[in-house]
MILUMTI-838219 format. One record per residue (C-alpha): residue in one letter; x, y, z. Coordinates in Angstrom, 1 decimal. Each point is the difference from the previous one (the first is absolute). Layout:
<node><r>A</r><X>X</X><Y>Y</Y><Z>Z</Z></node>
...
***
This chain:
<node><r>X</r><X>47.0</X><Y>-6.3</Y><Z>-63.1</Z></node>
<node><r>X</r><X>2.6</X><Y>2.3</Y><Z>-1.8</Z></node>
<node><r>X</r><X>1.8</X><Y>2.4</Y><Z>1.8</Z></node>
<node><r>X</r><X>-1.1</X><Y>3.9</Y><Z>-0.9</Z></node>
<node><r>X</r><X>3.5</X><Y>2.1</Y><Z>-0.2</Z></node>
<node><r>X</r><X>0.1</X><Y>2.9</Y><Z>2.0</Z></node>
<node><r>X</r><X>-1.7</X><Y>3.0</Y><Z>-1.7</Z></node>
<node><r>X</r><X>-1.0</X><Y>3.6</Y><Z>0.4</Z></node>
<node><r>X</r><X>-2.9</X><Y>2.2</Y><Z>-0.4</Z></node>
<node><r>X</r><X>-0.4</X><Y>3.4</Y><Z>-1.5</Z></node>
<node><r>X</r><X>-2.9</X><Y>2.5</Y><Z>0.6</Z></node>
<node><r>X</r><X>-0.3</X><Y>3.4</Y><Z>-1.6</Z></node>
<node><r>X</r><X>-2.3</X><Y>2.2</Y><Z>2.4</Z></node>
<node><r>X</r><X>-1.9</X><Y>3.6</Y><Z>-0.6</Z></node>
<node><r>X</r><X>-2.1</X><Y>1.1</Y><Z>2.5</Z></node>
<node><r>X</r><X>-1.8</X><Y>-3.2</Y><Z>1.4</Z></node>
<node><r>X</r><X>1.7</X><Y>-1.1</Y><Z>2.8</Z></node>
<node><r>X</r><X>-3.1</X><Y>-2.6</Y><Z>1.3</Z></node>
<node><r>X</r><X>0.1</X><Y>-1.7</Y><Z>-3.3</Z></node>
<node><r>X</r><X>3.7</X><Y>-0.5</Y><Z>0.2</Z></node>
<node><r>X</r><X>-0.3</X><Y>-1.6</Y><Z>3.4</Z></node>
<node><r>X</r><X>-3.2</X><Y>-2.0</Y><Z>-0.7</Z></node>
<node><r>X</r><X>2.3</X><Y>-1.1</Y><Z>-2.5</Z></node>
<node><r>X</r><X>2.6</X><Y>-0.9</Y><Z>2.1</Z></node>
<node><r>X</r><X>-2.4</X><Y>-1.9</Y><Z>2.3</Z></node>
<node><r>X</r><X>-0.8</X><Y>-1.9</Y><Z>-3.7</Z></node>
<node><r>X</r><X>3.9</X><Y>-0.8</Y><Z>0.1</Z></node>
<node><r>X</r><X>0.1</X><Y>-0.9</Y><Z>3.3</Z></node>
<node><r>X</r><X>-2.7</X><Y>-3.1</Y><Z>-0.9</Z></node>
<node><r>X</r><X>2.1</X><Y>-1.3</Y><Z>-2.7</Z></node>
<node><r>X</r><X>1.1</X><Y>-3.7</Y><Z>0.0</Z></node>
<node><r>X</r><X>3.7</X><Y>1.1</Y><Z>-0.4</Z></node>
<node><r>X</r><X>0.9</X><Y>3.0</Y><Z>1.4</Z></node>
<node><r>X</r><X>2.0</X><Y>2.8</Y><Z>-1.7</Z></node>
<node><r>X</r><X>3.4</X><Y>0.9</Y><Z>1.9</Z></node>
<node><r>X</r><X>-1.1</X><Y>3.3</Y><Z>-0.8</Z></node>
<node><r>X</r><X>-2.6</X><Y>3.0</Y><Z>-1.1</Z></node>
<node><r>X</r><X>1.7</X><Y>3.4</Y><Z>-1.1</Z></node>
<node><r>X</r><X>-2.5</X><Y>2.5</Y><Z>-0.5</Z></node>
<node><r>X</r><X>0.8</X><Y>2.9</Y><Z>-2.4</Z></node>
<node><r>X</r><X>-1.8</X><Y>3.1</Y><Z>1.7</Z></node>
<node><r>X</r><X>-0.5</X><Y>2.6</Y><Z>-2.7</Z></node>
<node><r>X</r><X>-2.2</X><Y>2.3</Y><Z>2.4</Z></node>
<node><r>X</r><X>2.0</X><Y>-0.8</Y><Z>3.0</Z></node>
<node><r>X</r><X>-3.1</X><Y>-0.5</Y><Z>2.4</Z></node>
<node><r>X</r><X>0.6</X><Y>-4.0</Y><Z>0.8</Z></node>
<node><r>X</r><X>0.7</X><Y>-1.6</Y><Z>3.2</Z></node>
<node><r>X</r><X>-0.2</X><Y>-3.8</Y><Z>0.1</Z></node>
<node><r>X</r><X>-1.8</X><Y>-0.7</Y><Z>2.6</Z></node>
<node><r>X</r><X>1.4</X><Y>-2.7</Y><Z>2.1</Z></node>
<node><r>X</r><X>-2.8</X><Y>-2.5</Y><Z>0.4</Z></node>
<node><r>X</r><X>-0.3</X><Y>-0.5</Y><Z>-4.0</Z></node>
<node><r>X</r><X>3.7</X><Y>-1.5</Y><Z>-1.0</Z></node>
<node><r>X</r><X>0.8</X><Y>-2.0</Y><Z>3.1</Z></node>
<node><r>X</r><X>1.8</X><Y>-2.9</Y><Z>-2.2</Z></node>
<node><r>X</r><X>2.4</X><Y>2.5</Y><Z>-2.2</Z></node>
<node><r>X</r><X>1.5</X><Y>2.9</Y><Z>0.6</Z></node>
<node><r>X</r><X>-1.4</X><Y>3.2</Y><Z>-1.4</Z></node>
<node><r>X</r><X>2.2</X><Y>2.5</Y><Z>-1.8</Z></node>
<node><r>X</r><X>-0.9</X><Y>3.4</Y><Z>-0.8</Z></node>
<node><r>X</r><X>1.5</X><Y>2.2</Y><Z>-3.0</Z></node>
<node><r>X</r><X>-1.0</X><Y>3.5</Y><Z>0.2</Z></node>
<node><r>X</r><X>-0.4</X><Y>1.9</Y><Z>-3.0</Z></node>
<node><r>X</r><X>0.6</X><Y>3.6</Y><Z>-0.9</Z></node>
<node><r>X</r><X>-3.2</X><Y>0.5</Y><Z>-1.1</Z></node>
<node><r>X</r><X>-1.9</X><Y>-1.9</Y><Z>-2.3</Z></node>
<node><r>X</r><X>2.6</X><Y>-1.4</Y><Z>-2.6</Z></node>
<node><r>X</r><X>-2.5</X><Y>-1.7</Y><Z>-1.5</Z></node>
<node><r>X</r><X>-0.1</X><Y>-4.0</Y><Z>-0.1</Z></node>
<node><r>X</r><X>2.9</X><Y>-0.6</Y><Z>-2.6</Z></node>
<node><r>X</r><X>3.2</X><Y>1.8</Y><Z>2.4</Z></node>
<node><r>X</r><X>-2.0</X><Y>-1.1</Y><Z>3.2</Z></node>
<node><r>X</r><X>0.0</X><Y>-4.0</Y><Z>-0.8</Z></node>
<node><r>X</r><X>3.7</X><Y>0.7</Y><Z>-1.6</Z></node>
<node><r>X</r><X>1.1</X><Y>1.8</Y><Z>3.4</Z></node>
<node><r>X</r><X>-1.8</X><Y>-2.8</Y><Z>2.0</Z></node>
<node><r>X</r><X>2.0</X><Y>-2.8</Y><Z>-2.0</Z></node>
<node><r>X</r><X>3.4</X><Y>1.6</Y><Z>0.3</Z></node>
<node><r>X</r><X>-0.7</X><Y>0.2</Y><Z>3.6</Z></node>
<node><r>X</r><X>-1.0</X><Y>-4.0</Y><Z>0.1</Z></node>
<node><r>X</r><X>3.1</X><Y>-0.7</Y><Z>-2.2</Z></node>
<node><r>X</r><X>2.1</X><Y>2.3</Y><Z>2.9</Z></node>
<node><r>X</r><X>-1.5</X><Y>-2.1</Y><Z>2.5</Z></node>
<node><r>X</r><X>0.9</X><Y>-2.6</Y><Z>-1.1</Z></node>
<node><r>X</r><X>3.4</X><Y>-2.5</Y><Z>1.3</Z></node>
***
């Protein structure tokens, strides 16, 4: 079987925390695993809650306001690319 590279994933949220973390739960699932899940909070209402990413960590960017999905998803992957070694 061919190895997966390490990867990343990116989630622009507005108001609908459960979604988001049924979402994450979805993630959770997958065959291969992402190291991460940054989730852009444009309405600043989400907390991860803790039983639904238990193989990645969970990494919130809070918004200042809604940005709207463009500068949210850009702000989320500067942060990933900061993160990063």
């Amino acid at each position: 079987m061919p190895t997966v590279p390490a990867y990343d994933v990116v989630i622009v949220h507005y108001r609908n925390p459960g979604s988001v973390n049924r979402l994450l739960r979805e993630i959770d699932q997958w065959t291969t695993l992402a190291s991460a899940v940054y989730v852009a909070d444009n309405s600043n209402d989400f907390e991860p809650d803790p039983t639904s990413s238990v193989g990645f960590s969970t990494v919130r960017i809070g918004m200042s306001g809604n940005v709207g999905y463009g500068p949210a998803i850009n702000r989320a992957i500067s942060q990933l690319d900061d993160d990063r070694p």
